[in-house]
Biopython code that builds the backbone (N, CA, C, O; Angstrom):
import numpy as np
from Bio.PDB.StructureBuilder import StructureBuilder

atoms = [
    (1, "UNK", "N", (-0.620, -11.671, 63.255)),
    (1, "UNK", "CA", (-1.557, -12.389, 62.427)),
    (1, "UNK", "C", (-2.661, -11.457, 61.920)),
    (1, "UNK", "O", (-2.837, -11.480, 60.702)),
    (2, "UNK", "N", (-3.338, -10.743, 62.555)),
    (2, "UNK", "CA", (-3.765, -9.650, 62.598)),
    (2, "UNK", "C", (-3.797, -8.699, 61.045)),
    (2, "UNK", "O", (-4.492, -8.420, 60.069)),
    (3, "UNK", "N", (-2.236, -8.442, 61.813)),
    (3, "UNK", "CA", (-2.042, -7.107, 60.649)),
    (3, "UNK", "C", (-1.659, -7.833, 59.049)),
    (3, "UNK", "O", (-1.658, -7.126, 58.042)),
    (4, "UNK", "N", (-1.258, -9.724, 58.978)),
    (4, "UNK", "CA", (-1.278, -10.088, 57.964)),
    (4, "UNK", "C", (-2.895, -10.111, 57.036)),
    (4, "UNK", "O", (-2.857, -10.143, 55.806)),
    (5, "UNK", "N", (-3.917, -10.097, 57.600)),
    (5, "UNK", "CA", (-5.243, -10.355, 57.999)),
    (5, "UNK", "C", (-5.537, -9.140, 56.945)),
    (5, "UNK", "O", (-6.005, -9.160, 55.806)),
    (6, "UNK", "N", (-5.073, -8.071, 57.781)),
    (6, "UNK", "CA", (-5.109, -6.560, 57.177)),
    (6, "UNK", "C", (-4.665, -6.303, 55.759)),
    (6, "UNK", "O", (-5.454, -6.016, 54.859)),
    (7, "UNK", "N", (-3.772, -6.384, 55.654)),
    (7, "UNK", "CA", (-2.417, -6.503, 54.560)),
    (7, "UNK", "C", (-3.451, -7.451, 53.581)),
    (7, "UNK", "O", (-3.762, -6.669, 52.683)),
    (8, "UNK", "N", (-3.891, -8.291, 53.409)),
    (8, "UNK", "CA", (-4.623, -9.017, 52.716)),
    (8, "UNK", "C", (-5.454, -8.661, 52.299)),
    (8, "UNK", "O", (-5.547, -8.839, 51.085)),
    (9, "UNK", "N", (-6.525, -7.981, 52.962)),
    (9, "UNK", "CA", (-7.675, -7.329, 52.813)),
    (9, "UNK", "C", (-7.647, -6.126, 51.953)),
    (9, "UNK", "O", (-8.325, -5.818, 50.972)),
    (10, "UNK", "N", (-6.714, -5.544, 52.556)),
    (10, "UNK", "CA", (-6.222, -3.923, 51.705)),
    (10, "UNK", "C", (-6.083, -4.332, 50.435)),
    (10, "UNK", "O", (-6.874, -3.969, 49.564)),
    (11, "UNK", "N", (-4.743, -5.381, 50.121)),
    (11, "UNK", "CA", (-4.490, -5.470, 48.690)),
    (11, "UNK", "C", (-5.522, -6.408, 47.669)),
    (11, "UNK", "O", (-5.514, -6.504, 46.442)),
    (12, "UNK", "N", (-6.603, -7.195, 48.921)),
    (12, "UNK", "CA", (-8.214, -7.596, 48.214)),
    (12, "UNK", "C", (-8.587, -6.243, 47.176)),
    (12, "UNK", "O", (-8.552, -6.025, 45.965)),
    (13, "UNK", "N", (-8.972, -5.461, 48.466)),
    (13, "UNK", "CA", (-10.050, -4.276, 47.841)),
    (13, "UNK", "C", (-9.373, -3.535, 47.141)),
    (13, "UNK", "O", (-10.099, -2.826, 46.445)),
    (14, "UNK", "N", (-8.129, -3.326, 46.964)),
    (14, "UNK", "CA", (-7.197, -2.153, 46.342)),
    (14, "UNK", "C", (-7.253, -2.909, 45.064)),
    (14, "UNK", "O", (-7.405, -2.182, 44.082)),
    (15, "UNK", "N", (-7.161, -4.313, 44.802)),
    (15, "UNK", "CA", (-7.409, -5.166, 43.429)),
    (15, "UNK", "C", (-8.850, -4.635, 42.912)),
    (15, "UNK", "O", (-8.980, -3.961, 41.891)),
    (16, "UNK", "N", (-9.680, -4.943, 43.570)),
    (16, "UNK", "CA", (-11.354, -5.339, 43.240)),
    (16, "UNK", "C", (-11.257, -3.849, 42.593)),
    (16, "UNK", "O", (-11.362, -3.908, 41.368)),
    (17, "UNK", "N", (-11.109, -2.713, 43.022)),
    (17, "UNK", "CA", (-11.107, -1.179, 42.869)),
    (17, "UNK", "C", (-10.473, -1.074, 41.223)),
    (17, "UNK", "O", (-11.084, -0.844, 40.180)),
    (18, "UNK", "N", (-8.836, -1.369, 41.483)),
    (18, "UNK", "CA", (-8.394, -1.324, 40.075)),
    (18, "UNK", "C", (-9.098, -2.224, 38.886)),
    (18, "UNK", "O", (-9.433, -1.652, 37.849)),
    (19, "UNK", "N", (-9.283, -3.406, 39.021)),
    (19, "UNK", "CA", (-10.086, -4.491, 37.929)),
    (19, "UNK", "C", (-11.304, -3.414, 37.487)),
    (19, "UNK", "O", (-11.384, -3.142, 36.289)),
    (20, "UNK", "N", (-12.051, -2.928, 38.225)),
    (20, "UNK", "CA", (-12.985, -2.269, 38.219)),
    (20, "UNK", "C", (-13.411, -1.465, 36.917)),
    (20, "UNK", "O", (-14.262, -1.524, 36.029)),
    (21, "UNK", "N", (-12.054, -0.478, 37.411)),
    (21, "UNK", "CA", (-11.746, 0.867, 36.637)),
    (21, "UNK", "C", (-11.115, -0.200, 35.429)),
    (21, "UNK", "O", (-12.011, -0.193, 34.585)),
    (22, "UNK", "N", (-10.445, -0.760, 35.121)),
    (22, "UNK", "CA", (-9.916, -1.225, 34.024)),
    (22, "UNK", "C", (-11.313, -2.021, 32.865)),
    (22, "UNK", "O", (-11.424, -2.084, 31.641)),
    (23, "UNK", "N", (-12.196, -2.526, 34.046)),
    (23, "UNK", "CA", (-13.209, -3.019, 33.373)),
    (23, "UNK", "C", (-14.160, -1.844, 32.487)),
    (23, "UNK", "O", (-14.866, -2.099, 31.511)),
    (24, "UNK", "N", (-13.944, -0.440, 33.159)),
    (24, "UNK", "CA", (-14.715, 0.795, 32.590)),
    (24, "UNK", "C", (-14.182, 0.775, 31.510)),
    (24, "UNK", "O", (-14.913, 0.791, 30.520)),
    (25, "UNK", "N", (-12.951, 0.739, 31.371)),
    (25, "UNK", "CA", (-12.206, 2.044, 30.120)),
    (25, "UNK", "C", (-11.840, 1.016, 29.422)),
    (25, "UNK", "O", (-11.169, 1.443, 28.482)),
    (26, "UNK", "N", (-11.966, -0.655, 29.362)),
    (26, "UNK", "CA", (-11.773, -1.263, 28.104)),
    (26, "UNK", "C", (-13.372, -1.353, 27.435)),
    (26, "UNK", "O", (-13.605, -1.452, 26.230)),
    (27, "UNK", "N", (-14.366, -1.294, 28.490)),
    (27, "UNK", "CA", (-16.157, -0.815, 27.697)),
    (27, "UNK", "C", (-16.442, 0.728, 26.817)),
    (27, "UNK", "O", (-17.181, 1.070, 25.893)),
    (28, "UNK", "N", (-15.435, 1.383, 27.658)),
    (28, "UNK", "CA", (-15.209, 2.513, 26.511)),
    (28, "UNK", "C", (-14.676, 2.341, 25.236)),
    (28, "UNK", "O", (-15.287, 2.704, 24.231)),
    (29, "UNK", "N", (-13.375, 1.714, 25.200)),
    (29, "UNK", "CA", (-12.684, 1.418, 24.383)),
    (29, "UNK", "C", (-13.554, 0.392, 23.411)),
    (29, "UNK", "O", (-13.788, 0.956, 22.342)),
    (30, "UNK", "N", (-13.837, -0.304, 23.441)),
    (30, "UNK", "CA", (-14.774, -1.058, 22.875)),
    (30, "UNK", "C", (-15.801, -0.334, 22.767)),
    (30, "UNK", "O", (-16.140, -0.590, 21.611)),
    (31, "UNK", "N", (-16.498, 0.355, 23.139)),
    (31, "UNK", "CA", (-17.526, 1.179, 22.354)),
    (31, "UNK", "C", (-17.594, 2.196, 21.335)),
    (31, "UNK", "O", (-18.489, 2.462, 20.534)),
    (32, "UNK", "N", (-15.960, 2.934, 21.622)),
    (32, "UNK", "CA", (-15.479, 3.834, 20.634)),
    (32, "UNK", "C", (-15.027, 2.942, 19.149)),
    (32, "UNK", "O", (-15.277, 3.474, 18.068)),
    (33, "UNK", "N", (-14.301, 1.458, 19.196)),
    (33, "UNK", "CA", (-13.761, 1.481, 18.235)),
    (33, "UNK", "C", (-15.136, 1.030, 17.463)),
    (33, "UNK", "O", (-15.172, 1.181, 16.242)),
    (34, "UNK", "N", (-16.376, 0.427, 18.215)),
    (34, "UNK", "CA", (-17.513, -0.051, 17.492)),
    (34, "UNK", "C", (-18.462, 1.221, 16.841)),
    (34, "UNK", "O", (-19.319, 1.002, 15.986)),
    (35, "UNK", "N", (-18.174, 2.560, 17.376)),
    (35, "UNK", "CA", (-18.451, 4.096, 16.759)),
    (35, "UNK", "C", (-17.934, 4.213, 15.160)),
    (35, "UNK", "O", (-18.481, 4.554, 14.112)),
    (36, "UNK", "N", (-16.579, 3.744, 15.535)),
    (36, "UNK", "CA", (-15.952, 3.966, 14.340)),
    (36, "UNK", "C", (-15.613, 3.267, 13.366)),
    (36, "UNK", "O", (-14.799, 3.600, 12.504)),
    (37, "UNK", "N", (-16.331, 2.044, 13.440)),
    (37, "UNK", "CA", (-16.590, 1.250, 12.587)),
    (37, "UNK", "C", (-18.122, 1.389, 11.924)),
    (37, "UNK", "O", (-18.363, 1.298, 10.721)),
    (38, "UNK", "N", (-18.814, 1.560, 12.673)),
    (38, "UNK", "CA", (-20.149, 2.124, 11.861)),
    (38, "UNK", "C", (-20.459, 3.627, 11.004)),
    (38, "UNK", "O", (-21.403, 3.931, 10.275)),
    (39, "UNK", "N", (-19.071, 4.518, 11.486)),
    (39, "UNK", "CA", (-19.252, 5.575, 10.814)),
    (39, "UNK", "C", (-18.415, 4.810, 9.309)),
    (39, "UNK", "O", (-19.005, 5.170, 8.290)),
    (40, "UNK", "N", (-17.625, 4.192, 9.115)),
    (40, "UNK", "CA", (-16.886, 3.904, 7.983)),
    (40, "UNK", "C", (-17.844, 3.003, 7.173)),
    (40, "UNK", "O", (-17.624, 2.763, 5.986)),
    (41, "UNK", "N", (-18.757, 2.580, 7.742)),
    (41, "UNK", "CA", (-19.755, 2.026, 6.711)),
    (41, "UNK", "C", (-20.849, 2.628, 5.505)),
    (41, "UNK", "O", (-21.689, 3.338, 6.057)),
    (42, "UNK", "N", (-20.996, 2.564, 4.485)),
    (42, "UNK", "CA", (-21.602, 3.500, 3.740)),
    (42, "UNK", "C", (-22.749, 3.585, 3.649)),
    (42, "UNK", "O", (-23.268, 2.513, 3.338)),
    (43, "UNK", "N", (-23.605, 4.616, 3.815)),
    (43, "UNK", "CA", (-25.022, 5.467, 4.215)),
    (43, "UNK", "C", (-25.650, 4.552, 2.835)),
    (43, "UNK", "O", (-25.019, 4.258, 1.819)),
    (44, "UNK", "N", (-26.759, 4.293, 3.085)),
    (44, "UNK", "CA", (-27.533, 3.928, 2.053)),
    (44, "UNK", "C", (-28.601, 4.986, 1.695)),
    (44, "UNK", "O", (-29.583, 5.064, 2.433)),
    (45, "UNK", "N", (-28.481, 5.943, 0.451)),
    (45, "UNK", "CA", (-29.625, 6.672, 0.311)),
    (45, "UNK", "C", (-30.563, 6.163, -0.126)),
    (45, "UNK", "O", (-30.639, 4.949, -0.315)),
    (46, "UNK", "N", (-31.829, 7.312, -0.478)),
    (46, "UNK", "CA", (-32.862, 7.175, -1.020)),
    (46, "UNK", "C", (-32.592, 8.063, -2.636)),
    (46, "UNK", "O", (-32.688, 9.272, -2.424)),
    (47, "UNK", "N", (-32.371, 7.840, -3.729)),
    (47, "UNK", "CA", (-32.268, 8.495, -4.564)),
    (47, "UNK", "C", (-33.774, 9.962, -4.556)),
    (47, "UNK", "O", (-33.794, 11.189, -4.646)),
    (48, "UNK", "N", (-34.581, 9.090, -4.427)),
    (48, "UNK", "CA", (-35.575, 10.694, -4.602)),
    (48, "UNK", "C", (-35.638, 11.689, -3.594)),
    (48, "UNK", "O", (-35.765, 12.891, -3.827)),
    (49, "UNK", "N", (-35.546, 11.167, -2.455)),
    (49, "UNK", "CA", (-35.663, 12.097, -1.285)),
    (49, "UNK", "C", (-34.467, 13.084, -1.568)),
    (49, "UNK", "O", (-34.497, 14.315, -1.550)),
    (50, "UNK", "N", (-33.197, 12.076, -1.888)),
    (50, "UNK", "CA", (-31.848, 12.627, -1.571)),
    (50, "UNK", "C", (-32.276, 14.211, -3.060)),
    (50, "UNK", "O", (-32.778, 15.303, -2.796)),
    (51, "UNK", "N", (-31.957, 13.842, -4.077)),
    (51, "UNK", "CA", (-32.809, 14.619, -4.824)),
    (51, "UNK", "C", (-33.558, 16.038, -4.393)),
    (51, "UNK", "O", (-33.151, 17.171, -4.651)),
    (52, "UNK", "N", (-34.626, 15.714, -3.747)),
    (52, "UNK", "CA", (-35.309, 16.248, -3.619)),
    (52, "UNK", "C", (-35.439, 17.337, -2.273)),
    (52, "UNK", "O", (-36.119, 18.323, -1.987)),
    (53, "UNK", "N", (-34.299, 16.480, -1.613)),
    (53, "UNK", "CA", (-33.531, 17.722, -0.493)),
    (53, "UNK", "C", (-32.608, 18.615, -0.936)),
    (53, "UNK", "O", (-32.426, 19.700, -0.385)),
    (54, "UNK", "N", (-31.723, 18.054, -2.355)),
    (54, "UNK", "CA", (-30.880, 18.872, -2.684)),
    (54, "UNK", "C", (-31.410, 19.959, -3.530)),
    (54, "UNK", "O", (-30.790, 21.015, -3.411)),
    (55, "UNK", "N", (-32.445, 19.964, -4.390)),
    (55, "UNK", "CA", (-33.011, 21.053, -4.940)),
    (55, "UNK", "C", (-33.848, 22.013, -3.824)),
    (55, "UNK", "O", (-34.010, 23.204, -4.087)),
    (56, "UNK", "N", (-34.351, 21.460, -2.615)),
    (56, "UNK", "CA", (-34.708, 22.445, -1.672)),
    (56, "UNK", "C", (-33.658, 23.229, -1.423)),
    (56, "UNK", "O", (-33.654, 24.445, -1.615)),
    (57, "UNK", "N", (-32.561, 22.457, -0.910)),
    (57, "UNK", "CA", (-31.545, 23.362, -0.892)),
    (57, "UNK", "C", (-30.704, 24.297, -1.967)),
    (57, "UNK", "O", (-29.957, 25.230, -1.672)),
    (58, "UNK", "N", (-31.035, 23.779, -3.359)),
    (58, "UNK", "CA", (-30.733, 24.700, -4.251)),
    (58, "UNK", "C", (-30.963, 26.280, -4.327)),
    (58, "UNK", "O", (-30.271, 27.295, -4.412)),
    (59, "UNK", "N", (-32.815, 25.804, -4.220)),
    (59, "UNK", "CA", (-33.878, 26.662, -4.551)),
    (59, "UNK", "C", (-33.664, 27.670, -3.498)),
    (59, "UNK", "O", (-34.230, 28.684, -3.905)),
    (60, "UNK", "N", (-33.250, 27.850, -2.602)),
    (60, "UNK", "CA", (-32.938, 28.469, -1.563)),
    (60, "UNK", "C", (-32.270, 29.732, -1.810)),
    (60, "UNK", "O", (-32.651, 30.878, -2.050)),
    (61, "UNK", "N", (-31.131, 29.146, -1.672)),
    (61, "UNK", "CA", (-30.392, 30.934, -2.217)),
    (61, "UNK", "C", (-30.472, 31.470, -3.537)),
    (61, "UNK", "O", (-30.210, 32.648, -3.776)),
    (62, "UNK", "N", (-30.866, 30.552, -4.495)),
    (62, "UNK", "CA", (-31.796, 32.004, -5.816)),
    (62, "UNK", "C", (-32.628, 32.408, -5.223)),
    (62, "UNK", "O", (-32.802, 33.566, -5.603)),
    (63, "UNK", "N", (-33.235, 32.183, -4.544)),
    (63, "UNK", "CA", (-34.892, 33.074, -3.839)),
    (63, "UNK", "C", (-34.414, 33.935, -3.040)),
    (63, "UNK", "O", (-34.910, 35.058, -3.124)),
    (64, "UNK", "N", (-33.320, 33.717, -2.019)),
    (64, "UNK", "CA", (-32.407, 34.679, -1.410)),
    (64, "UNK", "C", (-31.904, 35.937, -2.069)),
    (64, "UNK", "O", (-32.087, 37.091, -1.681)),
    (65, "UNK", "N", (-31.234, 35.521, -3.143)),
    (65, "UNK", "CA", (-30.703, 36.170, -4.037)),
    (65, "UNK", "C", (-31.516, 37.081, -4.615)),
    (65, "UNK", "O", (-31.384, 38.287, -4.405)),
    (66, "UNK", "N", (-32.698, 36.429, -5.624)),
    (66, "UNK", "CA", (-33.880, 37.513, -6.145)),
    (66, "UNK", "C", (-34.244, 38.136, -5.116)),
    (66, "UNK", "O", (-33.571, 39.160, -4.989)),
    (67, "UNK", "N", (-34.833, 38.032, -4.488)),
    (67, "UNK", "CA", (-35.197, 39.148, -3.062)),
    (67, "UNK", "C", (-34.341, 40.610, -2.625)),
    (67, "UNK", "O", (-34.711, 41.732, -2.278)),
    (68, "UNK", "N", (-32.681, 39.799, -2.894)),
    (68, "UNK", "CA", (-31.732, 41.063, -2.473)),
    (68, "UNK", "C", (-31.993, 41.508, -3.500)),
    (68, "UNK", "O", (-32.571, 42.594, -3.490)),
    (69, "UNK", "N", (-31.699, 40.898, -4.747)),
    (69, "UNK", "CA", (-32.100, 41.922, -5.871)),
    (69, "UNK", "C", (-33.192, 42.952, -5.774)),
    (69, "UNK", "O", (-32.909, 44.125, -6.018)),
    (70, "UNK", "N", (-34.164, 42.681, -5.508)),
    (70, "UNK", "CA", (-35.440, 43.365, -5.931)),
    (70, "UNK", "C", (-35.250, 44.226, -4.515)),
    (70, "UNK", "O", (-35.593, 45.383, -4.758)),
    (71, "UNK", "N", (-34.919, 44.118, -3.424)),
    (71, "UNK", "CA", (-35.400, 45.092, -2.238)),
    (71, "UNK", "C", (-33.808, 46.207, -2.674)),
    (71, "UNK", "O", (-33.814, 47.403, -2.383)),
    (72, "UNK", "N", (-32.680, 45.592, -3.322)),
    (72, "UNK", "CA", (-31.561, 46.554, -3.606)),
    (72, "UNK", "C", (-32.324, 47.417, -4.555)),
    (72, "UNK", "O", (-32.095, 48.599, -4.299)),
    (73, "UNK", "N", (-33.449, 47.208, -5.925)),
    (73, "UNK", "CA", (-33.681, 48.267, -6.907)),
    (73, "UNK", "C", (-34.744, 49.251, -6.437)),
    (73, "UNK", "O", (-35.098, 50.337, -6.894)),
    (74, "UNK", "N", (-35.169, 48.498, -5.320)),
    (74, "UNK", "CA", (-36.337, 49.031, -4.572)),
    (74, "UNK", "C", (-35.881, 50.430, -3.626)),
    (74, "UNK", "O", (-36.667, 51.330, -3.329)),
    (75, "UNK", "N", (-34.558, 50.382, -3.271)),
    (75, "UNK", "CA", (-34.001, 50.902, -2.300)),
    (75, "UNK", "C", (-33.317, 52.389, -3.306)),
    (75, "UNK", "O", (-33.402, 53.586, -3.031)),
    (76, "UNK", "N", (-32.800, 51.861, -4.243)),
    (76, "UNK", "CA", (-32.341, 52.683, -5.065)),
    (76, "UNK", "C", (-33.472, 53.464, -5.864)),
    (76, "UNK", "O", (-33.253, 54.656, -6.081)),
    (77, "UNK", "N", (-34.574, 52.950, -6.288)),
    (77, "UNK", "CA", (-35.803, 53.543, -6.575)),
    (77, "UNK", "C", (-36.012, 54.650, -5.824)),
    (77, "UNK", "O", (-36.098, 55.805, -6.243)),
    (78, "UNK", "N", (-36.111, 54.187, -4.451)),
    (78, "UNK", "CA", (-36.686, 55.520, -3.563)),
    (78, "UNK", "C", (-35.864, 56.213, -2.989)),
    (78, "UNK", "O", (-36.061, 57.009, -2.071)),
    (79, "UNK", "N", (-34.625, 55.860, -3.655)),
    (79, "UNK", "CA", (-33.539, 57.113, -3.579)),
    (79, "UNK", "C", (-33.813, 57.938, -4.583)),
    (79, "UNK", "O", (-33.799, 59.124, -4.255)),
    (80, "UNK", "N", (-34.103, 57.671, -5.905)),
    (80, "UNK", "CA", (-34.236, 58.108, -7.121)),
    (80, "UNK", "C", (-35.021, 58.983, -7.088)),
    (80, "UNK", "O", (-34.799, 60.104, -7.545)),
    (81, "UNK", "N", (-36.346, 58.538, -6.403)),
    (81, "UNK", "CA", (-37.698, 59.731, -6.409)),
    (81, "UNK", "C", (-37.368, 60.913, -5.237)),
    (81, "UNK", "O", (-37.867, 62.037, -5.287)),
    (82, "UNK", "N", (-36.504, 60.493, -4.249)),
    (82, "UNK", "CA", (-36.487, 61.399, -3.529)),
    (82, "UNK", "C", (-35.388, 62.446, -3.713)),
    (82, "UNK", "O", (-35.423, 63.265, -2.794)),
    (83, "UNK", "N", (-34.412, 62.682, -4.618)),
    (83, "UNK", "CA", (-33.360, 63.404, -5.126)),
    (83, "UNK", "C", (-34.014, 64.173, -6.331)),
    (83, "UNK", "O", (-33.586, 65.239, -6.775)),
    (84, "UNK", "N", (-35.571, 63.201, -6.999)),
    (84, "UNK", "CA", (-35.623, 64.181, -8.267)),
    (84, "UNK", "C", (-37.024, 65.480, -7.355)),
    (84, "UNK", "O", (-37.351, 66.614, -7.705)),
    (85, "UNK", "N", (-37.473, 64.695, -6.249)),
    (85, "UNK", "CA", (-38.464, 65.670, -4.582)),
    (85, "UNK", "C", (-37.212, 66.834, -4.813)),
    (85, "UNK", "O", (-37.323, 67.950, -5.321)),
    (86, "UNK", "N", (-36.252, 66.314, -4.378)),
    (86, "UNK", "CA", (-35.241, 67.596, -3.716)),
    (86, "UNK", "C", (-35.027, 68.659, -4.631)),
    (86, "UNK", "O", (-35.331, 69.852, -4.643)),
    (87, "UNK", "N", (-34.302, 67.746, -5.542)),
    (87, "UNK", "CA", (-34.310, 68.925, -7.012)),
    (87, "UNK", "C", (-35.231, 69.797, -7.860)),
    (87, "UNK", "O", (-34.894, 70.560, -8.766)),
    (88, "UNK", "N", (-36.396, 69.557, -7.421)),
    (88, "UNK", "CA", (-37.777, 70.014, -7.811)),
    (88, "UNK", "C", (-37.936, 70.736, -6.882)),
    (88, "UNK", "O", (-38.456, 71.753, -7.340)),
    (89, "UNK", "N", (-37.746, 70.881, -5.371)),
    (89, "UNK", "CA", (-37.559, 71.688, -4.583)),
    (89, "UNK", "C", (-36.694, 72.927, -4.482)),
    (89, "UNK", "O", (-36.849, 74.131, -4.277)),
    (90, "UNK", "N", (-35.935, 72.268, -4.666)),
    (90, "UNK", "CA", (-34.378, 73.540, -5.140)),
    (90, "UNK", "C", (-34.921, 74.774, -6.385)),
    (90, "UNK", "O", (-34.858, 75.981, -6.620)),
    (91, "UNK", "N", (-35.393, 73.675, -6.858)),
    (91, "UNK", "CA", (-35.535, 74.681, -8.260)),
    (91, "UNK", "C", (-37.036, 75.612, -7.736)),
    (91, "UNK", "O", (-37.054, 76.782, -8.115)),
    (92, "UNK", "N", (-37.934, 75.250, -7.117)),
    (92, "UNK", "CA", (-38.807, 75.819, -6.813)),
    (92, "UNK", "C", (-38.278, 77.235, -5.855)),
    (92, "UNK", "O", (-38.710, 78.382, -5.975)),
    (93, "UNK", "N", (-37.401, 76.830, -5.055)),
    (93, "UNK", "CA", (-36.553, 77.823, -4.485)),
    (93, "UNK", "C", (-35.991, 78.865, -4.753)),
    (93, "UNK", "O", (-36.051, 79.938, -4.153)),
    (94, "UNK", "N", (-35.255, 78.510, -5.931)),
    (94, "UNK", "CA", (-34.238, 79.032, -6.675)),
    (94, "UNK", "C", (-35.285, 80.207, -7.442)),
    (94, "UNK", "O", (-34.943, 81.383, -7.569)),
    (95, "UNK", "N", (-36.759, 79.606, -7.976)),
    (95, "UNK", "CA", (-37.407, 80.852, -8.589)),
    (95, "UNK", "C", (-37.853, 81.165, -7.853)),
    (95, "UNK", "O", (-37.442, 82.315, -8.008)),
    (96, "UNK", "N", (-38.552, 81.250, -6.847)),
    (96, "UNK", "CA", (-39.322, 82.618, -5.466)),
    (96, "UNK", "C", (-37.533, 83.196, -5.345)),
    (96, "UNK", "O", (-37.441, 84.401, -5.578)),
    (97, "UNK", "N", (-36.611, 82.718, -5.125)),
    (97, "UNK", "CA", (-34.980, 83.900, -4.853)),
    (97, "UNK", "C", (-35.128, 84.913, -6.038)),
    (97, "UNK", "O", (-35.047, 86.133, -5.894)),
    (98, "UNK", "N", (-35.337, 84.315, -7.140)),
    (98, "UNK", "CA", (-34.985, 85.146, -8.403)),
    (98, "UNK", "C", (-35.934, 86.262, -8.190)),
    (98, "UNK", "O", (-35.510, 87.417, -8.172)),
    (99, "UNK", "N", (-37.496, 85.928, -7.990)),
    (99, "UNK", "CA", (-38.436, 86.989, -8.061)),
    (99, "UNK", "C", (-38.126, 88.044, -6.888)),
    (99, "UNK", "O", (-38.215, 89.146, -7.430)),
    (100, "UNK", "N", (-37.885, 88.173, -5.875)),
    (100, "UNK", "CA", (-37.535, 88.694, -4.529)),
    (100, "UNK", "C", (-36.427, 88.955, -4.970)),
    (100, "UNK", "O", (-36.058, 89.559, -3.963)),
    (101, "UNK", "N", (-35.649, 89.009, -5.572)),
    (101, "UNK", "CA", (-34.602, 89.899, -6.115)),
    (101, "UNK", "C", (-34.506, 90.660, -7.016)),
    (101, "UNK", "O", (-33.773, 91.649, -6.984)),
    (102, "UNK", "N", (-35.404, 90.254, -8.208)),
    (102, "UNK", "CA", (-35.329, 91.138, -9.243)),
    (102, "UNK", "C", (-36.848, 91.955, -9.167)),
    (102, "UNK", "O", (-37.430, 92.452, -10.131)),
    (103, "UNK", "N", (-37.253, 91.946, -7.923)),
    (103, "UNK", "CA", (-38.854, 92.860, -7.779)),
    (103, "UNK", "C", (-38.016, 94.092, -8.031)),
    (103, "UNK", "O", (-36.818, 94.264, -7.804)),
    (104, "UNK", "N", (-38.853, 94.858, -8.518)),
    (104, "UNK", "CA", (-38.359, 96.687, -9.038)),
    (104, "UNK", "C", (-38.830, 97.487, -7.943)),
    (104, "UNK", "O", (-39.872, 97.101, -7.412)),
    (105, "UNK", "N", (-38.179, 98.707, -7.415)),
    (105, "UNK", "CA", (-39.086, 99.629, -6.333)),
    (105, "UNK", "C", (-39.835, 100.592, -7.321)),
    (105, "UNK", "O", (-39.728, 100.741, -8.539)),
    (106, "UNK", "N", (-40.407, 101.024, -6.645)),
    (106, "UNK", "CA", (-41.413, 102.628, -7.392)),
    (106, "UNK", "C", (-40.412, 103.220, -8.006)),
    (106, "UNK", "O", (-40.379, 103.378, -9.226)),
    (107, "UNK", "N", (-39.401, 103.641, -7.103)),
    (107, "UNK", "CA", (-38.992, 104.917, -8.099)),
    (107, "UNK", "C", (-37.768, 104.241, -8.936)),
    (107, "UNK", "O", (-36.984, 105.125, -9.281)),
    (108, "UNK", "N", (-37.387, 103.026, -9.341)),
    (108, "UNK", "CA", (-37.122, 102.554, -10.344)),
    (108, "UNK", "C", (-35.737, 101.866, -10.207)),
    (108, "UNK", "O", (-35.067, 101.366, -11.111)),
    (109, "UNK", "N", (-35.478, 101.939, -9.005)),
    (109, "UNK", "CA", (-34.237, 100.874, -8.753)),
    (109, "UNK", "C", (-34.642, 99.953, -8.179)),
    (109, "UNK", "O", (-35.659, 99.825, -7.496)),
    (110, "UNK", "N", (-33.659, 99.092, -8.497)),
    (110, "UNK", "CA", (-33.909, 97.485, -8.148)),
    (110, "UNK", "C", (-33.371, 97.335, -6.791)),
    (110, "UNK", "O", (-33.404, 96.240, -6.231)),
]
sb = StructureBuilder()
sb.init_structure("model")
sb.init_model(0)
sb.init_chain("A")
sb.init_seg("    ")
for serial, (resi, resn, name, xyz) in enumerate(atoms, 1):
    if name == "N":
        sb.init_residue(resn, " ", resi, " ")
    sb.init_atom(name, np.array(xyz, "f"), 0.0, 1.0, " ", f" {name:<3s}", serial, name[0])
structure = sb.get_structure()
């Protein structure tokens, strides 16, 4: 009598346990399909705001853009001045070589 007692009890709580879990995952289920019914519903904008976020976001990468521009001519600029430094150097070079070579000695060779 006992172990019918037992046997009863077990397959009590072994029920109460499963109902349980079944009660979780149909509140999931029901919460997901109510997700996805509100995403399929359509956003109501604001025409000006909406607007007025999208030209922020316009305005954005031309300003990006001009910037690369101007720091690229900027970059190339001071490449420019510093090659026509070098070459102005060279050449400054090039005449102290010439003079130190073509100095004359006393008695008349070079």
């Amino acid at each position: 009598m006992e172990s019918i007692k037992l046997v009863i009890v077990f397959i009590l709580l072994f029920n109460i346990l499963l109902t349980k879990s079944f009660e979780s995952k149909n509140n999931l289920v029901s919460n997901n399909i109510k997700s996805v019914d509100n995403l399929q519903q359509p956003a109501i904008l604001n025409d000006e705001e909406d607007t007025n976020s999208i030209e922020k976001r316009q305005s954005r990468p031309k300003k990006s853009k001009a910037k690369k521009r101007r720091n690229k001519r900027r970059r190339i600029q001071q490449v420019k001045n510093a090659l026509t430094q070098l070459q102005s150097q060279i050449a400054s070079i090039a005449t102290r070589l010439d003079t130190l070579t073509t100095t004359v000695r006393p008695n008349g060779r070079r």
